[in-house]
C-alpha positions as CSV (number, residue, x, y, z in Angstrom):
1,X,96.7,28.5,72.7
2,X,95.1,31.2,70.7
3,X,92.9,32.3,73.5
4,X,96.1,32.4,76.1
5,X,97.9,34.5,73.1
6,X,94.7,36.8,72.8
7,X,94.1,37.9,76.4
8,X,97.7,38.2,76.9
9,X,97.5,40.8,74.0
10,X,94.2,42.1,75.2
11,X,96.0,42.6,78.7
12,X,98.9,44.4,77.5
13,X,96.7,47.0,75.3
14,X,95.0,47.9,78.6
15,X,98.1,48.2,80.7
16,X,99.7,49.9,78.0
17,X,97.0,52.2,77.8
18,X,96.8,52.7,81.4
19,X,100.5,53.7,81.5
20,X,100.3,56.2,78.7
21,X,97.1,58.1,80.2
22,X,99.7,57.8,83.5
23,X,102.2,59.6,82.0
24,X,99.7,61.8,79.8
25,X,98.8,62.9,83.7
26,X,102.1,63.2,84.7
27,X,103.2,65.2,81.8
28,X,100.1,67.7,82.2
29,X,100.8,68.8,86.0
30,X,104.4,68.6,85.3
31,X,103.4,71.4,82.6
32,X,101.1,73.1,84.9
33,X,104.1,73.5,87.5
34,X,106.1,74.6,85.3
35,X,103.7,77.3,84.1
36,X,103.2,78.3,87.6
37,X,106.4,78.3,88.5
38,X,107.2,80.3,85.5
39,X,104.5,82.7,86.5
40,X,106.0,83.2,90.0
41,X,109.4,84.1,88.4
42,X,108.0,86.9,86.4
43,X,105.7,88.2,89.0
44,X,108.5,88.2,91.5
45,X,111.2,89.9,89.1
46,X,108.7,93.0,87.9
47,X,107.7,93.7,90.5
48,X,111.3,94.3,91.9
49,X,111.5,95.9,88.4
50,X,108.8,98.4,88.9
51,X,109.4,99.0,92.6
52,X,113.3,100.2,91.6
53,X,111.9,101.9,89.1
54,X,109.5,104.2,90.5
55,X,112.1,104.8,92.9
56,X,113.6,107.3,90.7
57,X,110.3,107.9,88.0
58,X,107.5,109.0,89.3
59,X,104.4,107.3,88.9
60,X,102.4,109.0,85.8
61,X,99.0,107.2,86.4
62,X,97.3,104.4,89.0
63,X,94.4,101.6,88.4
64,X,92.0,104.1,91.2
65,X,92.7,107.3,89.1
66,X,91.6,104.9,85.8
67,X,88.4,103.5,87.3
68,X,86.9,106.6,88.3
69,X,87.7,108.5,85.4
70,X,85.5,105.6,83.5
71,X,83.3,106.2,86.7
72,X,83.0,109.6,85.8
73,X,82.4,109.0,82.0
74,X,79.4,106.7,83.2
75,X,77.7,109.8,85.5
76,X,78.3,111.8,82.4
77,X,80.8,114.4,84.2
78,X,83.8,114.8,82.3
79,X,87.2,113.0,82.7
80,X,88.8,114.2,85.5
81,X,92.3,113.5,86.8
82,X,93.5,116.8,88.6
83,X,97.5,116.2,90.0
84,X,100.3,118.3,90.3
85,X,103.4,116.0,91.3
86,X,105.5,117.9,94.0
87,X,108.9,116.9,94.9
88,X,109.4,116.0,99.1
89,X,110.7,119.5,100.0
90,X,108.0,121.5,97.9
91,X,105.6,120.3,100.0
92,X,105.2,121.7,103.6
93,X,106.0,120.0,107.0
94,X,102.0,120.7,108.0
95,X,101.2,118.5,105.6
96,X,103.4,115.6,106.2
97,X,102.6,115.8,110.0
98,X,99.0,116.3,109.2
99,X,99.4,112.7,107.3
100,X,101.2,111.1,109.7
101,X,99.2,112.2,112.4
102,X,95.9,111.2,111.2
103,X,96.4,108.1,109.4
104,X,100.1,105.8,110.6
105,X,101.1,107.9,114.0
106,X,104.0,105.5,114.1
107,X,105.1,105.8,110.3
108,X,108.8,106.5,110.9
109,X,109.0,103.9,113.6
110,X,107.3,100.7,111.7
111,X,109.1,98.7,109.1
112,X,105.3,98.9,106.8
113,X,103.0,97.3,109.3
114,X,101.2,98.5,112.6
115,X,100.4,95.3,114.1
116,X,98.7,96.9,117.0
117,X,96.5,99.2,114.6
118,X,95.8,96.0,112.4
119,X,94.5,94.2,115.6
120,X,92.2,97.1,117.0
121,X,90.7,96.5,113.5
122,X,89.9,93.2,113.3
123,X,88.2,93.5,116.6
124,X,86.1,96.3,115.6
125,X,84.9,94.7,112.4
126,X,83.9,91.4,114.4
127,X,81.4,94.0,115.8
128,X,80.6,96.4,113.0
129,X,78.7,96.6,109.6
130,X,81.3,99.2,108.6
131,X,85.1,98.2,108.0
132,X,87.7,99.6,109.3
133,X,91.3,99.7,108.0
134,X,94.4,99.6,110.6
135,X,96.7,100.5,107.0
136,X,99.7,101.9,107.6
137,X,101.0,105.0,105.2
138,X,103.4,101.7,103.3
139,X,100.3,99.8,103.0
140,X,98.3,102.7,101.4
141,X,100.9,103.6,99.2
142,X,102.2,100.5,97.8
143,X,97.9,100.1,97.7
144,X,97.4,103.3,95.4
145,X,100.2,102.9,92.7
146,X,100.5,99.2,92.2
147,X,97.1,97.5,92.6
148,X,93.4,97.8,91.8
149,X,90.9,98.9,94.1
150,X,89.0,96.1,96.0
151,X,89.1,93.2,98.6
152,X,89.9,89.9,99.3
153,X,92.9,87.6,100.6
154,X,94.9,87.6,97.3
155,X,94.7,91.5,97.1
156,X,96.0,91.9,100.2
157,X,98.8,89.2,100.5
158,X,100.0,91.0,97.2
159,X,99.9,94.9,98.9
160,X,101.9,92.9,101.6
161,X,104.8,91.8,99.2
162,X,104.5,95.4,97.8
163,X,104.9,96.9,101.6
164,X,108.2,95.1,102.0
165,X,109.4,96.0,98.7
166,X,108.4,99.5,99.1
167,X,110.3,99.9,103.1
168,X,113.1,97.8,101.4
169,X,114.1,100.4,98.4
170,X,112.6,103.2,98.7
171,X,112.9,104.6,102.7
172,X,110.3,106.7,104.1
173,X,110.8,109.9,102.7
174,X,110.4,108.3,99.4
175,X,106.9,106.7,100.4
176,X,105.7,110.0,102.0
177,X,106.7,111.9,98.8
178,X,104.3,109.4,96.9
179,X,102.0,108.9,99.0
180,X,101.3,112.8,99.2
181,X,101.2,113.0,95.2
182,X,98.8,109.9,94.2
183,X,96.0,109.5,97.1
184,X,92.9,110.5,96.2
185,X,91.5,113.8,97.8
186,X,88.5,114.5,96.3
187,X,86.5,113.7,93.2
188,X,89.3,113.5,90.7
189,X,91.5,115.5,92.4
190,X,95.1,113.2,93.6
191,X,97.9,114.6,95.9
192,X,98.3,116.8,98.3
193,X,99.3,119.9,95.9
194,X,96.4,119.5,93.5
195,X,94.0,119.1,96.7
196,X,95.8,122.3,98.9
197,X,95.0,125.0,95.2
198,X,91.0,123.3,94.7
199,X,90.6,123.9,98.8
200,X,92.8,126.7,99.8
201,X,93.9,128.7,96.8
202,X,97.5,128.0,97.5
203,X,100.0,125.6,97.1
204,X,101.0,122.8,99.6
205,X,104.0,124.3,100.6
206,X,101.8,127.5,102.2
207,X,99.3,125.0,104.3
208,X,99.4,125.6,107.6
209,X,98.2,123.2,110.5
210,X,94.7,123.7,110.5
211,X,94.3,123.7,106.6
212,X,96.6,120.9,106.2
213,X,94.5,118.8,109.1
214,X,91.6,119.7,106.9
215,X,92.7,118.0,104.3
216,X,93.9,115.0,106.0
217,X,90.3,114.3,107.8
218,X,89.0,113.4,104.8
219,X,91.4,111.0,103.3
220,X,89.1,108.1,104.8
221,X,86.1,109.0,102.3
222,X,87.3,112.1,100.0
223,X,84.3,111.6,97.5
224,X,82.0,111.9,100.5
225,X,83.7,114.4,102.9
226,X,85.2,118.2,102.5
227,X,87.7,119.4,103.3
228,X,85.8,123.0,103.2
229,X,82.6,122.4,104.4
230,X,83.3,119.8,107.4
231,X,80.8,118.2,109.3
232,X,80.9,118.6,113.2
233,X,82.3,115.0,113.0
234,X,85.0,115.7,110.5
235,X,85.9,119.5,112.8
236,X,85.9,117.1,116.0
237,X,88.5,114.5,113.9
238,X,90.6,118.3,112.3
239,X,91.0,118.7,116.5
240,X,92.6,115.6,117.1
241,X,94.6,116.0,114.4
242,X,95.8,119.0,115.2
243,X,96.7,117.4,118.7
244,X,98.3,114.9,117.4
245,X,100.3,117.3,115.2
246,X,101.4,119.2,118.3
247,X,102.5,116.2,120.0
248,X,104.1,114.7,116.9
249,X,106.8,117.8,116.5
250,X,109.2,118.1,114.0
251,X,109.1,114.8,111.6
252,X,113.1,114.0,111.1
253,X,112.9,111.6,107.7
């Protein structure tokens, strides 16, 4: 009888312990969730936050104009960050058309995405060493002032979630007028008003086509390109920018 008594004791210590590691288990993923889920929550609400808020407040600084000043430090040049924020109607029509002409052609048309451009791309990576973006204006903007600089999956899905947010609240003016005051135009020089006085000697408002196409040919690599001293690539790309100006006409935001 004592044996019986014993391994019915014995058993019940091992199933007892069995359940409470099951709901030890249970009680960690349920935490996990939670923590996830609480994650998601915040991530979704600021960034609906910040997104309404730069609608109206400009944006003083982003990650890129960070990580090459630090890249600067490093080269032992001095801290750069040359901007001079301009307001939509202070900066001239060349300019915008110049934008739009070289890098989203159907900017005012697309609700953030260019699925046509995006699949020209992935077909000319499959057969090149050197990427290609099929960005639209949205994507590069929502890019620029609310993520870091790099790439991979996650990146991406997140500048997508930006994109909407951006079409959503802010409208196109709004994103061109951004756009045109954080993107990087040389080495640490950021929008289009601080790049038209280091190039031209006048501000953005004066460009005129052929300056203003100068400057936008270089957007794809401004550390490596100038606007100044083009290449016979970069004059070939100015002319088919200038084209596309022309053809473009008046943009009505």
């Amino acid at each position: 009888m004592k044996t019986t008594r014993n391994k019915k004791s014995s058993s019940n210590r091992k199933s007892g312990g069995q359940n409470s590691g099951g709901i030890f288990k249970g009680g960690i993923l349920k935490l996990i969730f939670r923590v996830i889920k609480l994650l998601f929550i915040f991530f979704i609400g600021s960034s609906i936050f910040f997104v309404i808020l730069y609608r109206v407040i400009n944006p003083p600084i982003t990650f890129l104009m960070i990580q090459r000043g630090f890249e600067q430090k490093a080269r032992g040049k001095n801290w750069k960050i040359d901007k001079q924020w301009k307001n939509f109607d202070e900066i001239g029509d060349p300019m915008k058309r110049a934008a739009v002409a070289a890098e989203d052609q159907t900017f005012l048309e697309n609700h953030g995405f260019d699925f046509n451009a995006i699949e020209k791309a992935i077909k000319k990576n499959e057969h090149s060493k050197k990427l290609i973006g099929g960005s639209t204006i949205s994507q590069q903007t929502a890019k620029n002032v609310f993520l870091w600089p790099g790439r991979s999956i996650i990146r991406k899905g997140v500048e997508a979630w930006f994109t909407l947010l951006i079409e959503v609240f802010w409208g196109k003016k709004r994103i061109m007028e951004v756009y045109l005051n954080v993107i990087e135009m040389g080495d640490g020089i950021y929008g289009a008003e601080a790049a038209s006085q280091a190039y031209f000697h006048k501000p953005a408002s004066q460009l005129d086509n052929q300056e203003a196409a100068a400057i936008a040919v270089i957007f794809p690599s401004p550390l490596k390109w100038s606007a100044t001293n083009p290449t016979r690539f970069l004059r070939h790309r100015q002319y088919l920018i200038m084209k596309n100006m022309r053809r473009l006409g008046p943009l009505e935001f």
